[in-house]
C-alpha positions as CSV (number, residue, x, y, z in Angstrom):
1,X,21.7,39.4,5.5
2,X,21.3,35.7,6.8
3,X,22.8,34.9,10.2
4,X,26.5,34.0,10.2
5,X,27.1,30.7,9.9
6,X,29.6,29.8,12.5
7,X,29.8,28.5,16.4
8,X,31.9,29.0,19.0
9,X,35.4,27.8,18.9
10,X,35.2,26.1,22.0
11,X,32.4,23.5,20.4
12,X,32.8,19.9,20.5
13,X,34.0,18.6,16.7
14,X,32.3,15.9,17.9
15,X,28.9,17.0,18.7
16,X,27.0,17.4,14.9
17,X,24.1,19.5,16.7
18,X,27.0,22.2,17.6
19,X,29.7,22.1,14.5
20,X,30.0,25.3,12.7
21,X,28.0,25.3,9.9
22,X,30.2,25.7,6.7
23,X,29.5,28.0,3.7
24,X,28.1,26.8,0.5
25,X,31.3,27.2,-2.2
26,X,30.2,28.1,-6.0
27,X,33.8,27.2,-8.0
28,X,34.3,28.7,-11.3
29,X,36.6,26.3,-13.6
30,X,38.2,27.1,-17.2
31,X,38.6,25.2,-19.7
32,X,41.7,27.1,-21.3
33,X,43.9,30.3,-19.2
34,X,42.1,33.1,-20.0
35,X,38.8,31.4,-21.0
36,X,36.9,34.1,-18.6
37,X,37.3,32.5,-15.0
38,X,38.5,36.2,-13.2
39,X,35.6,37.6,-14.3
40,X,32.9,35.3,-14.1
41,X,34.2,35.2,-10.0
42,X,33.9,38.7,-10.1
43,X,30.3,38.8,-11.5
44,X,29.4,36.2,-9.0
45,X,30.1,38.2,-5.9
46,X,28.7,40.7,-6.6
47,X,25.3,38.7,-7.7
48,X,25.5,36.6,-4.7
49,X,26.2,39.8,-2.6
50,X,23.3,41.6,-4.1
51,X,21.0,38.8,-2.5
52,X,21.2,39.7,1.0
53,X,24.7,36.7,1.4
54,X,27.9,37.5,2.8
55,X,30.2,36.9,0.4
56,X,34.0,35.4,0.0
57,X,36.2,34.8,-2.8
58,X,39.1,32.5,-2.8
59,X,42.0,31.2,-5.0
60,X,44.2,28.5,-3.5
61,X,47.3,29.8,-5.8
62,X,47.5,32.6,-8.5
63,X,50.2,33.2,-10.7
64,X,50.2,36.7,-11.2
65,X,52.4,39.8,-11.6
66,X,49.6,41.8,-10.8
67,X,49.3,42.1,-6.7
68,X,47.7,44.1,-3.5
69,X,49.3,44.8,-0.5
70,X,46.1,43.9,1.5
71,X,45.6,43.0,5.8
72,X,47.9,39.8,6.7
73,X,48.2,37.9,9.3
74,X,49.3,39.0,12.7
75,X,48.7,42.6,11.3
76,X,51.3,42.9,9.3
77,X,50.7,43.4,5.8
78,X,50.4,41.4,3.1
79,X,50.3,40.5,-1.0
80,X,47.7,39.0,-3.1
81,X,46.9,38.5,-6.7
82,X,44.4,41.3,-7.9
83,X,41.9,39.6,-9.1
84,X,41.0,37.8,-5.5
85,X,41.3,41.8,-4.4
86,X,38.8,43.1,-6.8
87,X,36.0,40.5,-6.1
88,X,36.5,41.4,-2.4
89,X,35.7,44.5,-3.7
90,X,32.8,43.7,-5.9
91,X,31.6,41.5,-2.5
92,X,31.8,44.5,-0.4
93,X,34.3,42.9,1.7
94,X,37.5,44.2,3.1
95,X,40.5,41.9,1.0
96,X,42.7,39.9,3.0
97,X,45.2,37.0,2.5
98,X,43.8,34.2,3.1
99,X,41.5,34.6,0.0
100,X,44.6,34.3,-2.7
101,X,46.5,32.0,0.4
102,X,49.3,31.1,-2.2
103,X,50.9,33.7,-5.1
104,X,53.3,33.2,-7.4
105,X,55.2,35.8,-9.1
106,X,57.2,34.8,-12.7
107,X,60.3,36.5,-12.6
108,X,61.8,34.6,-15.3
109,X,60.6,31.5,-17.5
110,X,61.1,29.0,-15.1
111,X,61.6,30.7,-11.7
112,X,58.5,32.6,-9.5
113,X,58.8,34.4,-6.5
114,X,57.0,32.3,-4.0
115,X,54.1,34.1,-1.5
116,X,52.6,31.9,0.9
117,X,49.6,34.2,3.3
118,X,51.2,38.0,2.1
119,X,54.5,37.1,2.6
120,X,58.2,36.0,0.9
121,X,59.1,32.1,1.2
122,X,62.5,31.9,-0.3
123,X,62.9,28.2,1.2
124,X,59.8,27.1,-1.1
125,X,61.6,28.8,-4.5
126,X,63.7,25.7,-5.3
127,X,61.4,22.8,-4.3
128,X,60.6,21.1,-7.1
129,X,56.9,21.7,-9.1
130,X,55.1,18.8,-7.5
131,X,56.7,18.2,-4.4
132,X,56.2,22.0,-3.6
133,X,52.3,21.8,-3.5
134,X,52.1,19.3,-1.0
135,X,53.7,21.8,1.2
136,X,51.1,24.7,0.0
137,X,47.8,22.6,0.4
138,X,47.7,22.7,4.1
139,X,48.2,26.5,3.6
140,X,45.2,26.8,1.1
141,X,42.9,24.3,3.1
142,X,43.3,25.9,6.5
143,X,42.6,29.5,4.6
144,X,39.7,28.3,2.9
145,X,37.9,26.5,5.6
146,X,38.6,29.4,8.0
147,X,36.9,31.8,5.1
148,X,33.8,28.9,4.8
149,X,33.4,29.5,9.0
150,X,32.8,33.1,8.4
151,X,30.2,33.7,5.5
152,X,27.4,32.3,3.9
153,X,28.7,32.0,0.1
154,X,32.8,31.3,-1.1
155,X,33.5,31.9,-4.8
156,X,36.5,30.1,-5.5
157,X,38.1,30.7,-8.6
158,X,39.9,27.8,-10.1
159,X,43.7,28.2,-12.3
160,X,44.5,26.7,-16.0
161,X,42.1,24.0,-16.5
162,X,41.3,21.2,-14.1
163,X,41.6,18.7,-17.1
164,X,45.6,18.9,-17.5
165,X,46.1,15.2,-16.7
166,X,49.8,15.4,-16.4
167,X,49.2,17.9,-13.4
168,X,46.5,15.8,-12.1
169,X,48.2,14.2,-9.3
170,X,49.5,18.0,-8.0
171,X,47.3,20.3,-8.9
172,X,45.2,21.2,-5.6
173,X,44.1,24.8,-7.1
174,X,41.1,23.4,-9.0
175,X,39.8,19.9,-8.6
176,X,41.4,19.1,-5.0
177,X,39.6,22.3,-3.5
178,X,36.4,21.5,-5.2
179,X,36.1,18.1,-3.8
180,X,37.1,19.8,-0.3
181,X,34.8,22.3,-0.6
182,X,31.8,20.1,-1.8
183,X,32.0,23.2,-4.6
184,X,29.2,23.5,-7.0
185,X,31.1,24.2,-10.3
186,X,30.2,26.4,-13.7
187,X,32.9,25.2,-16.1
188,X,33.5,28.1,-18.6
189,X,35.0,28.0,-22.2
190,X,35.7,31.2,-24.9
191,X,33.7,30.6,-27.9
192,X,35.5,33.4,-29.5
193,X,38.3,30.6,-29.9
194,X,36.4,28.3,-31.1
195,X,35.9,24.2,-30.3
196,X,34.1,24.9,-27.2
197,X,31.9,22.4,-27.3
198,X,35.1,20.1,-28.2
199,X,36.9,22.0,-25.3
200,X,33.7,21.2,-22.2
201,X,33.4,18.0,-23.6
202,X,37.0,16.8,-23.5
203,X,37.8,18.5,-19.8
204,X,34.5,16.7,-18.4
205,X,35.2,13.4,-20.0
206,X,38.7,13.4,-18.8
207,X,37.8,14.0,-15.0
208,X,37.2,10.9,-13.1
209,X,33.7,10.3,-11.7
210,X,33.6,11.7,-8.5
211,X,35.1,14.9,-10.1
212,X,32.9,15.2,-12.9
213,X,29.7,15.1,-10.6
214,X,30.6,18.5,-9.2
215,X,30.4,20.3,-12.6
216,X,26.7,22.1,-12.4
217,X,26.7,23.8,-15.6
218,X,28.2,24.6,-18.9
219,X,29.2,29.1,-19.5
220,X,30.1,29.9,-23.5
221,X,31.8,33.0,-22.9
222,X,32.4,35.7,-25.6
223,X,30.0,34.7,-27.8
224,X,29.5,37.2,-30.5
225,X,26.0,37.0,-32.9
226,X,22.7,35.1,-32.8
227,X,22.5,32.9,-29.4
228,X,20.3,30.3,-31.5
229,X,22.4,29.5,-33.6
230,X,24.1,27.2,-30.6
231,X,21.3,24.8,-30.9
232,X,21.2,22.5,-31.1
233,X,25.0,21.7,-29.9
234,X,24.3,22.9,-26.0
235,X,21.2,19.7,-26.0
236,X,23.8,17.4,-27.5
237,X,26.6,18.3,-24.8
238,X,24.1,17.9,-22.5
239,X,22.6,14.5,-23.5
240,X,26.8,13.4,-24.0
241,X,27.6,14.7,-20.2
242,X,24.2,15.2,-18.3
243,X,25.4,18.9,-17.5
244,X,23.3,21.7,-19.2
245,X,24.8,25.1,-20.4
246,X,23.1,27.7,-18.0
247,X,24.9,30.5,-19.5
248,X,25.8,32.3,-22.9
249,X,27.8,35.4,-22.3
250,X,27.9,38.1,-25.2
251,X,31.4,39.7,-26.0
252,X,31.7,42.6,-23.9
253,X,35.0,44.2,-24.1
254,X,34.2,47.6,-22.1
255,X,33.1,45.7,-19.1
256,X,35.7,47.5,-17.4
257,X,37.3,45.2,-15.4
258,X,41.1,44.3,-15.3
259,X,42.2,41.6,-17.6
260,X,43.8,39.2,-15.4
261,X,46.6,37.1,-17.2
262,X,48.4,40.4,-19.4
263,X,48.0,42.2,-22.5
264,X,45.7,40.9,-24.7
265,X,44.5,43.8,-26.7
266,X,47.5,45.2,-28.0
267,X,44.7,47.5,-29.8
268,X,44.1,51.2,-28.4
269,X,41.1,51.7,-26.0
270,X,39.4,54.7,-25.8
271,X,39.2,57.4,-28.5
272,X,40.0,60.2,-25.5
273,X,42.3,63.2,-27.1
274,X,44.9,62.1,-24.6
275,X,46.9,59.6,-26.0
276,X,49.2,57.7,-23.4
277,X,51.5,54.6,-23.8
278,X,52.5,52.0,-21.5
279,X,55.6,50.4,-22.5
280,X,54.8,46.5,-22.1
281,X,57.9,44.8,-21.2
282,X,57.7,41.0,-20.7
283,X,57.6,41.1,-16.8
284,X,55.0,44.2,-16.8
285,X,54.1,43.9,-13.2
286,X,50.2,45.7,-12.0
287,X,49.4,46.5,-15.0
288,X,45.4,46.8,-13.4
289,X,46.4,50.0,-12.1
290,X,46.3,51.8,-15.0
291,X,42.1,50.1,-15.6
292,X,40.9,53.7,-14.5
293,X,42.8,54.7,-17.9
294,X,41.0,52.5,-20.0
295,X,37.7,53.5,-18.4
296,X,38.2,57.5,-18.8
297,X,36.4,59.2,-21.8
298,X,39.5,61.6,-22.1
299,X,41.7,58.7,-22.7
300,X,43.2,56.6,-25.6
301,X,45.1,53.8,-23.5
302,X,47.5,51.7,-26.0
303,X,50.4,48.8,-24.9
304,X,53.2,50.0,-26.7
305,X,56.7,47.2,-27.5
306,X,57.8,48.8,-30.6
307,X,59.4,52.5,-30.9
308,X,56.6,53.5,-33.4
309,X,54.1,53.3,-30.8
310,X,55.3,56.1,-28.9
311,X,55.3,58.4,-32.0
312,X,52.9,61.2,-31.2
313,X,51.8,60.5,-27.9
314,X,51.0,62.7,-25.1
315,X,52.4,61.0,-22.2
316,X,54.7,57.7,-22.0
317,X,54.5,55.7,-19.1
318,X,57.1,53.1,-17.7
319,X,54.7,50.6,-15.6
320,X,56.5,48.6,-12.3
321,X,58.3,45.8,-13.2
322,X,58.6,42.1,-11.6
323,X,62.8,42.1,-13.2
324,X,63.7,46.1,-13.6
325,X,66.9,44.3,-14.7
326,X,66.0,42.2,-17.2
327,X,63.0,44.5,-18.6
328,X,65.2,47.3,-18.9
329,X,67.6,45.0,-20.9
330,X,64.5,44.5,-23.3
331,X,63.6,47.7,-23.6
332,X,67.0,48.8,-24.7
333,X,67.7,45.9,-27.3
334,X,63.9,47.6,-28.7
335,X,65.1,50.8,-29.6
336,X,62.9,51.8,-26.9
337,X,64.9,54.1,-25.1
338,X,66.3,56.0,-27.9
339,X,62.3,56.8,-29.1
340,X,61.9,57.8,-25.2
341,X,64.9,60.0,-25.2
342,X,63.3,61.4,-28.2
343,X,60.0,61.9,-26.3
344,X,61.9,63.4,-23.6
345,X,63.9,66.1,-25.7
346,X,60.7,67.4,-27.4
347,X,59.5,68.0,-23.6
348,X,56.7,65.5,-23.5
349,X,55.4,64.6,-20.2
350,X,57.1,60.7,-18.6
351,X,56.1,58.7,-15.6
352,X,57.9,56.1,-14.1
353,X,55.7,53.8,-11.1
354,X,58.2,51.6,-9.1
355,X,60.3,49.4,-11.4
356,X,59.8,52.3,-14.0
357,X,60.7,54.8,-11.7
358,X,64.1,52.7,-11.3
359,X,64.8,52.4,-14.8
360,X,64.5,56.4,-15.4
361,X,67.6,56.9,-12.7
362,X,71.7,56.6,-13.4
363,X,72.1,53.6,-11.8
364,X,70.5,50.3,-10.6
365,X,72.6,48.8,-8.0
366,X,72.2,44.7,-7.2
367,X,75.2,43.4,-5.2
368,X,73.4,40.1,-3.4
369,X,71.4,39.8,-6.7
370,X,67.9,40.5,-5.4
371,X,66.7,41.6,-8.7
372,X,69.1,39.7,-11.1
373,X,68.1,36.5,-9.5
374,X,69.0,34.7,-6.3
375,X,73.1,33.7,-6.1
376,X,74.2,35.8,-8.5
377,X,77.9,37.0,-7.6
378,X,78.3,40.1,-6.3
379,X,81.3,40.7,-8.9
380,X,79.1,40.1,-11.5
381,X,79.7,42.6,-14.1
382,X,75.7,43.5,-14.1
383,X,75.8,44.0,-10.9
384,X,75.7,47.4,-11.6
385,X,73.5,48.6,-14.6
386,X,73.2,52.1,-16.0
387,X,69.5,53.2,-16.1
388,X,68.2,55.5,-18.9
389,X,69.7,58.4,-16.8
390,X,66.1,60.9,-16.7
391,X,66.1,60.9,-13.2
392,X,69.4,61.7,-10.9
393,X,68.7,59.0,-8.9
394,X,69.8,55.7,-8.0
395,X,68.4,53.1,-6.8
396,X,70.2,49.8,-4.6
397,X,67.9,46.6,-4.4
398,X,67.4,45.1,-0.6
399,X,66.4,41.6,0.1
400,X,63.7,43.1,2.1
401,X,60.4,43.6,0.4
402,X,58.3,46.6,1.0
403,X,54.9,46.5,1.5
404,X,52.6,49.3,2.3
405,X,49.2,50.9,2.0
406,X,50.3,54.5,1.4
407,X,48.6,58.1,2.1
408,X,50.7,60.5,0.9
409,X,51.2,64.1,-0.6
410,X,52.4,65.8,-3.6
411,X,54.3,68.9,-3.2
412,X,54.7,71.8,-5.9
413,X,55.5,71.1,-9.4
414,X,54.1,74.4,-10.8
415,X,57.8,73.4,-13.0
416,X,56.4,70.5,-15.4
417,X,53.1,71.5,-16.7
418,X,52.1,68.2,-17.4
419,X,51.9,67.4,-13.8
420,X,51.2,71.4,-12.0
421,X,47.9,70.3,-11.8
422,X,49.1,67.5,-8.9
423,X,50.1,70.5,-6.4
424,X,49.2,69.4,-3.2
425,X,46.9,66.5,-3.7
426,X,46.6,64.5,-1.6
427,X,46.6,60.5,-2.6
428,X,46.1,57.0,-1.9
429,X,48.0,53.7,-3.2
430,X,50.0,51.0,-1.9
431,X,54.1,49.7,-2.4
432,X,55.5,46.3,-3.4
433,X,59.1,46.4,-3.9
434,X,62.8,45.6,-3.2
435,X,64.8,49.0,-4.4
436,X,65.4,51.5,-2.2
437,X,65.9,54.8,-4.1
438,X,67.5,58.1,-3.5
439,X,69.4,61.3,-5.4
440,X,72.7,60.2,-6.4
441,X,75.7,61.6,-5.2
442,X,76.6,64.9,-7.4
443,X,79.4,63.8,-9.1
444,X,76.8,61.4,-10.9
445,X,74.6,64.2,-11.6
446,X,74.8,64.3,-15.8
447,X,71.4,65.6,-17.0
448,X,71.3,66.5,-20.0
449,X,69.0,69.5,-21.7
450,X,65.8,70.1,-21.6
451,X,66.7,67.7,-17.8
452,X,69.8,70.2,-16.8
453,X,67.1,71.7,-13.7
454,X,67.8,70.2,-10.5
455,X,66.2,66.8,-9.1
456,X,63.1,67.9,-7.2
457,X,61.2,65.7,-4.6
458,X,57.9,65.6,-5.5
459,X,55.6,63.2,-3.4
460,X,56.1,62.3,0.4
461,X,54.0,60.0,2.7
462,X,52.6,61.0,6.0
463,X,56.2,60.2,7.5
464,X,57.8,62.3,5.4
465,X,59.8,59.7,3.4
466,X,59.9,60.7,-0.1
467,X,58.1,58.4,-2.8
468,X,58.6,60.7,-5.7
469,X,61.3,62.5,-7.9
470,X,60.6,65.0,-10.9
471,X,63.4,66.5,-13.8
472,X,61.7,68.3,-16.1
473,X,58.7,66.6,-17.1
474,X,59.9,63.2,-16.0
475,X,58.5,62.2,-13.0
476,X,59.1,58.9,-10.6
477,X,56.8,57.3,-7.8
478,X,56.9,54.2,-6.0
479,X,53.1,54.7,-5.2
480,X,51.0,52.4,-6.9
481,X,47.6,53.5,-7.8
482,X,47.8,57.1,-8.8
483,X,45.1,57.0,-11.5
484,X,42.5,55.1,-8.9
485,X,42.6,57.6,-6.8
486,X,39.7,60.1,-7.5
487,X,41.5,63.0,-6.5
488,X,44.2,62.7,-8.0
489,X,42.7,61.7,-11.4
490,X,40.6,64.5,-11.5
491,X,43.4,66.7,-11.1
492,X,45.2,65.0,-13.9
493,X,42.2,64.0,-16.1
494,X,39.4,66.6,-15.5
495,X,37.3,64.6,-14.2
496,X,37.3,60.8,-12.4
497,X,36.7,57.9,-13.9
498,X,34.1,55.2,-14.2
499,X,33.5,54.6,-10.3
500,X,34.4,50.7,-9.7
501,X,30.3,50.3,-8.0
502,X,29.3,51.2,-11.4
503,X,31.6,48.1,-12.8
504,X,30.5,45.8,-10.3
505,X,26.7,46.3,-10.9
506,X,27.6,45.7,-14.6
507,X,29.0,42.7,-14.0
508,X,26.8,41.6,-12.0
509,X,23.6,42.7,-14.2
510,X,25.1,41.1,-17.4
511,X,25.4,37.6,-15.6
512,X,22.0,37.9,-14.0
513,X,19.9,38.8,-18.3
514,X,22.5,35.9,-19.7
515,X,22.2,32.8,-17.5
516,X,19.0,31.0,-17.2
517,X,16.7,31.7,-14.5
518,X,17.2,30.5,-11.5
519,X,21.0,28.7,-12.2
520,X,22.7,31.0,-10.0
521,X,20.6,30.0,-6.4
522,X,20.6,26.4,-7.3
523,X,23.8,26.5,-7.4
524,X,23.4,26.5,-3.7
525,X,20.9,24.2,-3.2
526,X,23.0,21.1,-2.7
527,X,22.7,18.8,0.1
528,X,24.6,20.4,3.3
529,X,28.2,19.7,3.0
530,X,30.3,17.4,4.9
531,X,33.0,19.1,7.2
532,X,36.0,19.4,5.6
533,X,38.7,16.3,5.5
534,X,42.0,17.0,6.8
């Protein structure tokens, strides 16, 4: 490990010989969303960790459903988007806030929750696109540089494309923190889409100068078949742009880490005996939890929209849900509730985590219009919605959001099968969310056969508030995480699944055979950089 590269607070700013030296920042840009920036960040840290450096990743603003409650500031706790989470992870760091300092979370098409350092800022949600990022730049700049005083490498992972010239002016996620940073840039595209070479090209040519000079090195990612036949288009991008591709990444589907943006293999993964379906609503929210899934050997993991895909499957589950409201709307105007009832009556094993745990109770209950969206009336006629009525629970959304890294306990359920072998595990996970759930008054209690047993409490943290309900085989939890938790997914599954070192060191290995010798450390080799500018 090299010595940390800072200096007492109490130096002179003006003294050269005593100002903190600053990390060196390797930035990973993307030609397109989803061109393979996530992962490439992930690889990274772990690389650059396996070389004796302390490592940080970074992200000045993520748009994400997927979140962690990780450490905030002033010890109280905090959200950030996953992927930042994982490569803290893959770094061997502990995750914290100020490495994903901005989050946003879509709740509809044109309105995010707004999450500046782990926490809620309803007074940013209305400020217009580009007037609100001159309010979250400081935020980003001040988390960055404090990351860059305490280790020796930052990966910073960059949003979109840095080329989106009607953004230019705004965007401080990609080429703003790279200039800041003095980052040493990889610039990846997805051959698997094709134009790739059109696609480096045209987001180098339409940087200006100053920007383009931080671009290091060309990544093709995905490529599937015979590396040379690239040539010679990688010598002619280089003689166009003076940058040289230092990386061709094969197609490697079963890398096994999270995808980052949603869905994209609507396919089935695995080819595991058990079959389970996640119902894929629009505003699907940590849908990385269920990665251990897609990694099991006993597992056949498919996305399911359509009633047909939960036709002969073993277990259905109904994921969290950034808008339970609006979700659940979709899921009804799908048919997808009458193919769960179905599922339900032949005695098939459900589980509900957070949102989905509010969608199998009687009602949903949204009177300030947490849920619904900010101002809507309290009269509104939605106000109250009927849930699909599994559970005997309702469930009243707060303006207050919960977050929490959870230990709790599952009682018995010796009842449901499906679940028995859960009695008394302990588990890990963590909370994000508004609704505040409990039984529902008896007059309300209406379940039907093979449901007509009484609501049982299932799952309670170390306080003894309860996180879990069961009916029959339908069970509910507000823990997040259930399947990542070896004990309880060897209870569940036989066995755990592939341990997240494993993925790492894969990452980390395929980067190291697939980009040219000795790109990675020059990447660090540039001239010290300046101190920051304010």
């Amino acid at each position: 490990m090299t010595a940390p590269m800072t200096a007492p607070m109490t130096a002179p700013m003006t003294d050269p010989s005593r100002t903190p030296r600053l990390a060196r920042a390797v930035m990973v840009l993307g030609t397109t969303s989803g061109a393979g920036k996530s992962w490439l960040a992930t690889a990274l840290c772990r690389w650059y960790a396996r070389q004796g450096l302390k490592v940080l990743p970074f992200k000045a603003q993520n748009m994400s459903n997927n979140a962690r409650v990780v450490p905030g500031l002033g010890g109280e706790p905090g959200e950030i988007g996953s992927a930042q989470y994982f490569q803290a992870l893959a770094a061997g760091v502990e995750p914290d806030v100020r490495m994903n300092p901005v989050l946003l979370k879509p709740e509809r098409d044109t309105a995010s929750q707004v999450i500046v350092l782990g926490q809620v800022r309803d007074d940013l949600r209305a400020v217009p696109w580009r007037q609100r990022s001159e309010h979250l730049w400081p935020h980003a700049r001040q988390a960055l540089d404090d990351l860059r005083a305490e280790c020796d490498v930052v990966v910073i992972e960059g949003a979109g494309s840095p080329a989106e010239i009607n953004l230019h002016s705004s965007d401080y996620v990609n080429m703003r923190t790279a200039r800041h940073a003095h980052a040493a840039c990889l610039l990846v595209s997805d051959i698997d889409r094709g134009g790739s070479f059109a696609h480096l090209y045209g987001t180098h040519q339409l940087l200006p100068p100053d920007e383009r000079a931080l671009i290091r090195g060309f990544v093709l990612n995905r490529f599937r078949g015979d590396a040379a036949l690239l040539s010679p288009g990688p010598e002619q991008l280089q003689a166009l742009t003076g940058v040289p591709t230092v990386g061709v990444l094969p197609w490697w589907p079963g890398h096994g880490l999270p995808e980052e943006d949603g869905v994209f293999d609507d396919r089935a993964s695995g080819s595991g005996e058990l079959r389970v379906a996640v119902v894929a609503y629009p505003r699907l929210s940590n849908l990385d939890e269920f990665q251990p899934l897609r990694n099991h050997p006993r597992v056949r993991l498919s996305w399911v929209r359509e009633p047909r895909g939960l036709a002969d499957v073993d277990w259905v589950i109904l994921p969290g849900s950034k808008h339970t409201h609006s979700d659940l709307m979709w899921l009804r105007q799908r048919g997808l509730d009458a193919a769960i009832a179905d599922h339900v009556r032949r005695g098939r094993p459900v589980l509900g985590i957070c949102g989905g745990l509010q969608m199998l109770g009687r009602r949903l209950i949204d009177p300030d219009g947490v849920d619904r969206g900010a101002g809507t009336a309290r009269q509104a006629p939605d106000a109250v919605q009927a849930g699909l009525g599994w559970l005997d629970v309702d469930t009243v959304f707060e303006s207050g959001k919960l977050l929490r890294r959870t230990h709790a306990t599952f009682g018995r359920l010796d009842a449901a099968p499906a679940w028995a072998p859960l009695n008394g595990v302990r588990t890990t996970g963590y909370e994000i969310h508004h609704g505040r759930t409990q039984a529902a008054p008896e007059s309300r209690h209406t379940a039907q056969p093979p449901l007509n047993e009484a609501l049982t409490e299932v799952l309670h943290d170390d306080q003894g508030r309860c996180l879990g309900w069961r009916q029959g085989a339908v069970m509910g939890v507000y823990l997040h995480g259930l399947f990542e938790c070896d004990a309880a997914a060897r209870a569940l599954l036989g066995g755990g699944s592939r341990p997240w070192s494993e993925v790492w060191d894969g990452l980390a290995d395929h980067v190291d055979r697939h980009m040219a010798p000795g790109a990675l450390m020059n990447l660090l080799s540039l001239p010290n950089p300046p101190s920051p500018a304010p």
